[in-house]
C-alpha positions as CSV (number, residue, x, y, z in Angstrom):
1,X,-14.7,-0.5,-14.7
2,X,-14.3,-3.6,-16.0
3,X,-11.3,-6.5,-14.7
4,X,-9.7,-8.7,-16.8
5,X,-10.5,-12.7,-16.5
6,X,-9.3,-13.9,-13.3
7,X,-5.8,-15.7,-13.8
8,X,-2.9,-15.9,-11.6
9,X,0.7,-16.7,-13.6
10,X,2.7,-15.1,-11.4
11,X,5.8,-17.3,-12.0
12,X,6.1,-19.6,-15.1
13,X,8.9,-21.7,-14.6
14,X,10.6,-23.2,-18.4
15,X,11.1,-26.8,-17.8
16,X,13.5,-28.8,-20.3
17,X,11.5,-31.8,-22.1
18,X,14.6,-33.3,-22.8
19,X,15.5,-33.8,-19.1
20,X,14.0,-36.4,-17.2
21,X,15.5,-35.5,-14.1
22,X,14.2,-31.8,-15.0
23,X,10.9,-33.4,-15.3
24,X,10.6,-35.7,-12.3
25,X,11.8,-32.9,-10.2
26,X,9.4,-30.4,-11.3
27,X,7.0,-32.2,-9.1
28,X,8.0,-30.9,-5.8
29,X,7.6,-27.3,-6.8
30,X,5.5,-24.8,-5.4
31,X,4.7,-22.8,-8.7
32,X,1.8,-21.4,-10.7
33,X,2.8,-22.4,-13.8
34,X,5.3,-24.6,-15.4
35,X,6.0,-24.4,-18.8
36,X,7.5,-27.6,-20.0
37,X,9.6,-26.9,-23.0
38,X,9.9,-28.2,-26.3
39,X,11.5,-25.0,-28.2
40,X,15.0,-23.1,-27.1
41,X,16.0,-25.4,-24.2
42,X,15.8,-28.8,-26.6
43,X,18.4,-29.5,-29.0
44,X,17.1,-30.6,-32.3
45,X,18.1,-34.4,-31.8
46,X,16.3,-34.0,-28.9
47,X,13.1,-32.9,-29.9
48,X,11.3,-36.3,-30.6
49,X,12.4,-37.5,-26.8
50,X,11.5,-34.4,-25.2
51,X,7.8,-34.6,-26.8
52,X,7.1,-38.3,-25.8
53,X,8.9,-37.5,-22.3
54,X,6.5,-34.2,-22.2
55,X,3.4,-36.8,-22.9
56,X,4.4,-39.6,-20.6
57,X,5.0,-36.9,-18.0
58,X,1.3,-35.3,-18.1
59,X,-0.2,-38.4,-18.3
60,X,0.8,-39.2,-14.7
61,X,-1.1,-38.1,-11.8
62,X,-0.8,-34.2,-11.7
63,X,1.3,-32.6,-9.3
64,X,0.3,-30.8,-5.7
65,X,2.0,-27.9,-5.9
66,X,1.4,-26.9,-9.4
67,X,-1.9,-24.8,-10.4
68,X,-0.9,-25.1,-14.1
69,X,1.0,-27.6,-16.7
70,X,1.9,-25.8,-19.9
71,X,4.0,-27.1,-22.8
72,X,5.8,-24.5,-25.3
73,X,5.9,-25.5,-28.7
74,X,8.8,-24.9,-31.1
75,X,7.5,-21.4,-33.5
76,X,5.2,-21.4,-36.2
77,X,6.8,-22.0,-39.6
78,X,10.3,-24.5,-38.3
79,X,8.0,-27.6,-39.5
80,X,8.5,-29.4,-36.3
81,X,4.9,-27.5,-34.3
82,X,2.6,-29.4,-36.0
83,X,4.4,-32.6,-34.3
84,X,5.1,-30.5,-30.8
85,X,1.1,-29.7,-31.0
86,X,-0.2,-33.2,-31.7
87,X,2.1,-35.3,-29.3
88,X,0.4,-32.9,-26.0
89,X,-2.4,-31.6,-27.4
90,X,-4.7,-34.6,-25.5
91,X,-2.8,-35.1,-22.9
92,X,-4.5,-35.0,-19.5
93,X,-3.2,-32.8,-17.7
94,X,-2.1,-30.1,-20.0
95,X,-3.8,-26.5,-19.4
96,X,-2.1,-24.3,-21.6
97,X,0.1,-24.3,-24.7
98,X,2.7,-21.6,-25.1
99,X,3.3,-20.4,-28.3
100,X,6.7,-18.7,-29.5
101,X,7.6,-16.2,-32.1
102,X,4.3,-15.1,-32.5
103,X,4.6,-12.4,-35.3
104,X,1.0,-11.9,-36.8
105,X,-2.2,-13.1,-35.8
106,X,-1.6,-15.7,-39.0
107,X,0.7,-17.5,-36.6
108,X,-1.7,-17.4,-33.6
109,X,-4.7,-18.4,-36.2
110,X,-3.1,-21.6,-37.7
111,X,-1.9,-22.5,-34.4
112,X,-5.3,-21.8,-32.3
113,X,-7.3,-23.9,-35.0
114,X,-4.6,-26.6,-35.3
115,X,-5.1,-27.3,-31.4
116,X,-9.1,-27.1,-31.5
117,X,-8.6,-30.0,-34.9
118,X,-6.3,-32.2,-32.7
119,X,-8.3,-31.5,-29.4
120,X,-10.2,-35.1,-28.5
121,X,-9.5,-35.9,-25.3
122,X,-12.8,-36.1,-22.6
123,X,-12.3,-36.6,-19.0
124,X,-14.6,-38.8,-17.4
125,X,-16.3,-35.0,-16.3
126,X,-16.3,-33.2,-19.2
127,X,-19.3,-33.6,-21.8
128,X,-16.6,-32.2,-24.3
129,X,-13.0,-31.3,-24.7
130,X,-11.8,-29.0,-22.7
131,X,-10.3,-25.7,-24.4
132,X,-6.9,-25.3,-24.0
133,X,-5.7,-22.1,-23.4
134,X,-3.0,-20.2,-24.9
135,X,-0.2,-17.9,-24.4
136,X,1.4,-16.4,-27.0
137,X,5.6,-15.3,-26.9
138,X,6.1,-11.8,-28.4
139,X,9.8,-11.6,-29.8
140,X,10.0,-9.0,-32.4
141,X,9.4,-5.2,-33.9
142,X,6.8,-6.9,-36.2
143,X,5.0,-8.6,-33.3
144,X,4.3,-5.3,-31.4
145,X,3.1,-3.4,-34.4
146,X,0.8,-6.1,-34.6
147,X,-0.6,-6.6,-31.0
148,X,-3.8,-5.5,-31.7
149,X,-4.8,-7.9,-34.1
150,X,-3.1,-10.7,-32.3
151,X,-4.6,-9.7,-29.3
152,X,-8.1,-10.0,-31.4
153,X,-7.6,-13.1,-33.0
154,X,-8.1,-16.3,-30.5
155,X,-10.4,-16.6,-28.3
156,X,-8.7,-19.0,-26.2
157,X,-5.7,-16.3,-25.8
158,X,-5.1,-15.8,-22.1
159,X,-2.1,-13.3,-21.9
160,X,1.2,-12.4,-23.9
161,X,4.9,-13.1,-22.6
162,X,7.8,-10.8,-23.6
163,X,10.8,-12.4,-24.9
164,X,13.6,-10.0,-24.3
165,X,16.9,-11.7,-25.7
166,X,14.9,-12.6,-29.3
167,X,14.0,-8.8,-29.1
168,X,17.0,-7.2,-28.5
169,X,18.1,-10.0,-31.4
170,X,15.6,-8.2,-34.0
171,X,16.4,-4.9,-33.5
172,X,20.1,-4.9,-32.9
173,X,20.0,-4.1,-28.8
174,X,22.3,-4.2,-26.1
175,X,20.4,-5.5,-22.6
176,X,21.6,-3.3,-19.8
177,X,20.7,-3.7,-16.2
178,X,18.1,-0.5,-16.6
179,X,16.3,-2.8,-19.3
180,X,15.3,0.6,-20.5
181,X,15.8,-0.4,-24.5
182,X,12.7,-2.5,-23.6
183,X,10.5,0.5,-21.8
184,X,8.3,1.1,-25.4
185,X,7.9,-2.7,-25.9
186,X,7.0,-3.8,-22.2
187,X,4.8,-1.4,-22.0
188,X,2.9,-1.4,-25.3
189,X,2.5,-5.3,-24.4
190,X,1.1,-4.7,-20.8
191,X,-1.1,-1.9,-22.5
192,X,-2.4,-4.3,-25.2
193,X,-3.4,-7.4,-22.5
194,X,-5.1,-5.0,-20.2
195,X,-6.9,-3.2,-23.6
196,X,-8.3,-6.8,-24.8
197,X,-8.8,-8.3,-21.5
198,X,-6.5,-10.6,-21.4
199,X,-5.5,-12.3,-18.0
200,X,-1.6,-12.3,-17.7
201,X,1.2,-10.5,-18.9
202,X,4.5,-12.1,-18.0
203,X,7.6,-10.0,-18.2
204,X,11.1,-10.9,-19.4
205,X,13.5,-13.6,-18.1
206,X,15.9,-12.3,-15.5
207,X,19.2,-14.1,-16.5
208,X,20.8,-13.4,-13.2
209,X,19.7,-16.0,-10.8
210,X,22.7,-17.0,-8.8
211,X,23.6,-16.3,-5.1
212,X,22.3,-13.1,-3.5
213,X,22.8,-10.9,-7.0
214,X,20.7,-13.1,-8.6
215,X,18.4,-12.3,-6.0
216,X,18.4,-9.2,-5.9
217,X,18.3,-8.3,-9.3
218,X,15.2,-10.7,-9.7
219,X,13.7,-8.9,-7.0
220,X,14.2,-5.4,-8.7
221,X,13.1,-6.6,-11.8
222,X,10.1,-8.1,-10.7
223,X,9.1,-5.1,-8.9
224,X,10.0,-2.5,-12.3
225,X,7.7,-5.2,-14.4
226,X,4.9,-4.2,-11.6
227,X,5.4,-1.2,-12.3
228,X,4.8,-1.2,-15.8
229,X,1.9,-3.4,-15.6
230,X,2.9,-7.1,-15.8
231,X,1.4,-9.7,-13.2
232,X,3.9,-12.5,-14.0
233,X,7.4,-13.5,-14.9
234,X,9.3,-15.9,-16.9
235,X,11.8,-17.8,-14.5
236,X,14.3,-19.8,-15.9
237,X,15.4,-21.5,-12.6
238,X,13.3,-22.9,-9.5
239,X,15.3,-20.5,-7.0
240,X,13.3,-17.6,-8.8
241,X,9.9,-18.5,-8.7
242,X,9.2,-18.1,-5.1
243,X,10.9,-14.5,-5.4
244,X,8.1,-13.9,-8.6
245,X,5.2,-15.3,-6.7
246,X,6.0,-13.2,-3.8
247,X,6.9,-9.8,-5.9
248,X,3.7,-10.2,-7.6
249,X,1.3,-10.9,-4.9
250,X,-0.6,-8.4,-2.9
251,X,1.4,-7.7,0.1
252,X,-0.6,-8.1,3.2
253,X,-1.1,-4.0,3.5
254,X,-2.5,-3.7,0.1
255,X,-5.0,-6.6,1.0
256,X,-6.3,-4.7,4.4
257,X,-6.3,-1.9,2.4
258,X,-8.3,-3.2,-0.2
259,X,-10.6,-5.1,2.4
260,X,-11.4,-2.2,4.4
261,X,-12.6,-0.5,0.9
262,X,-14.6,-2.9,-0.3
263,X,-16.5,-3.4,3.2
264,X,-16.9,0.7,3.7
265,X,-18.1,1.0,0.5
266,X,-20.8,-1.2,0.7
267,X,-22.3,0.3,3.4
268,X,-21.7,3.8,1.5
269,X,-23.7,2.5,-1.2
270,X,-26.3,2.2,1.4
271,X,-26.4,5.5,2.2
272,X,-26.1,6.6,-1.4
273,X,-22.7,8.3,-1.1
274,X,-21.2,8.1,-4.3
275,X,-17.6,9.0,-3.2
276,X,-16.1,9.1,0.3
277,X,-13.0,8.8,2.4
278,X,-10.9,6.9,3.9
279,X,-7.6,7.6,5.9
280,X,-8.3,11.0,4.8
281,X,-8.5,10.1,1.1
282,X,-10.9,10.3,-1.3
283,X,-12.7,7.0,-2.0
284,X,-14.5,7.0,-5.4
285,X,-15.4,4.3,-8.2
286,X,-12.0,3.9,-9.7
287,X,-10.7,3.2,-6.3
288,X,-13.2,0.8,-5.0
289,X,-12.9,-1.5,-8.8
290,X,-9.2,-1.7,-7.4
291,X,-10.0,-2.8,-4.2
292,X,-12.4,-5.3,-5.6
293,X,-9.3,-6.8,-7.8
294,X,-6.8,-6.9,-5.5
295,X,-9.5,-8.5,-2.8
296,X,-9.9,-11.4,-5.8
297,X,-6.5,-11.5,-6.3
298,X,-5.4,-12.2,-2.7
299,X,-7.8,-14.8,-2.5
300,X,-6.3,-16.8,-5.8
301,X,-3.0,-16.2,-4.4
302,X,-4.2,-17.7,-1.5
303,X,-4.8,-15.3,0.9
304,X,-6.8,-15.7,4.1
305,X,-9.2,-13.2,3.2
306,X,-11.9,-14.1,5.2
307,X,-10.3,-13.8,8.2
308,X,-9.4,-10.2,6.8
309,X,-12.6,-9.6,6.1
310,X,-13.9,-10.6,10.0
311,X,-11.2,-8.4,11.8
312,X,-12.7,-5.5,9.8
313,X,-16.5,-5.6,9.3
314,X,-16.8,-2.4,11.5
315,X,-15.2,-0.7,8.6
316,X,-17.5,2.8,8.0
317,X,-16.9,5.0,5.4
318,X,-15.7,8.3,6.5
């Protein structure tokens, strides 16, 4: 059974370039990835500022509480990428750039090999430039006929994020609370990252976010993209990304679950059972590779699990 690259995106948290006081305050979150962006949230007088504010800003001493700085760039093809790309592309601190409007692997292609041109920057620790990873936005019907071959076509692709409101845009859609116009898309994306190994896939925005409907509805959403196979969401304001983070760690039953697995079946190995129980249920290969990924997992979403671990070594296999 084989697990896809470990990478942990369960909130990414847009970021307007265009605000400084946006910026500056990003610094005090607690997120795994912010996305500072360049694209919807910019106006197009802005554009220029928000690229040199985006620079200046990840060429200051990188943040605690953030495991990754992205930036997203505006969409192949609107003539202002090629500027978005080269103003971050060596910038410190940037990780990941996020590509929009992905609609073939053409787009991805130009964009992945425009990055790798531009990419000179060497940290006093690198003997060369560090890739920079990429997440690309699909918004369209032609996008998901196409996920295959965009799935295929860069190697530093590291998940796909659905864009719901450009989607429902293409093909003429109403959003409704159920999000059920979006079942065949969601899913064909979660199905295609899994299929090509790719690390994350990061459901839609949840555009309520105030008081405790926001809440809520975040919550229920996060859970339904679960459920379908996402491991991240787009958040849109900083009240949501703990709710994410939260919905799409392992809870702490699912980690002592997983522990006690992955202890008992090492020492079922050892007595060459193949399959075996525990709680009264079967135990086999499928199960344990779960285990094993949730038991990584935990510990990347900073679990304790070594001290899960300790409380059950005495785990036997039934």
């Amino acid at each position: 059974m084989s697990v896809a690259r470990t990478a942990v995106r369960r909130a990414l948290l847009y970021v307007p370039g265009s605000s400084q006081k946006m910026l500056e305050k990003s610094r005090g979150l607690t997120a795994d990835c912010v996305a500072y962006d360049l694209e919807d949230s910019v106006t197009s007088n802005k554009k220029a500022e928000a690229r040199s504010n985006i620079r200046k800003f990840l060429e200051q001493s990188r943040a605690d509480g953030i495991e990754e700085c992205a930036v997203r760039i505006n969409a192949v093809g609107t003539g202002l990428e090629a500027d978005d790309i080269e103003a971050v592309c060596n910038a410190p601190n940037l990780d990941t750039i996020v590509i929009p409007k992905v609609n073939s692997s053409s787009d991805l292609k130009w964009a992945a090999d425009f990055i790798n041109h531009k990419r000179t920057f060497i940290s006093p620790e690198e003997s060369a430039p560090r890739r920079i990873k990429i997440l690309a936005l699909i918004e369209s019907a032609k996008a998901i006929s196409n996920l295959r071959e965009i799935c295929q076509t860069a190697a530093q692709l590291d998940g796909l994020i659905f864009a719901a409101e450009d989607f429902a845009l293409d093909l003429s859609l109403t959003r409704t609370p159920s999000l059920t116009e979006f079942l065949y898309a969601r899913s064909a994306i979660a199905t295609a990252c899994r299929a090509h190994d790719l690390p994350s896939t990061i459901d839609l925005v949840c555009t309520s976010y105030k008081g405790e409907e926001g809440r809520s509805a975040m919550e229920e959403e996060c859970l339904g993209g679960k459920g379908l196979g996402f491991n991240g969401k787009q958040c849109i304001h900083p009240d949501q990304v703990a709710i994410a983070q939260k919905a799409f760690a392992p809870s702490e039953d699912e980690v002592t679950w997983a522990v006690r697995v992955v202890i008992a079946d090492a020492k079922a190995d050892e007595q060459g059972r193949g399959a075996w129980t525990l709680d009264g249920k079967m135990i086999d290969a499928p199960v344990v590779g779960k285990a094993k990924s949730l038991v990584s997992k935990a510990g990347a979403c900073g679990f304790d699990v070594g001290a899960v671990k300790e409380k059950w070594t005495g785990q036997e296999p039934e």
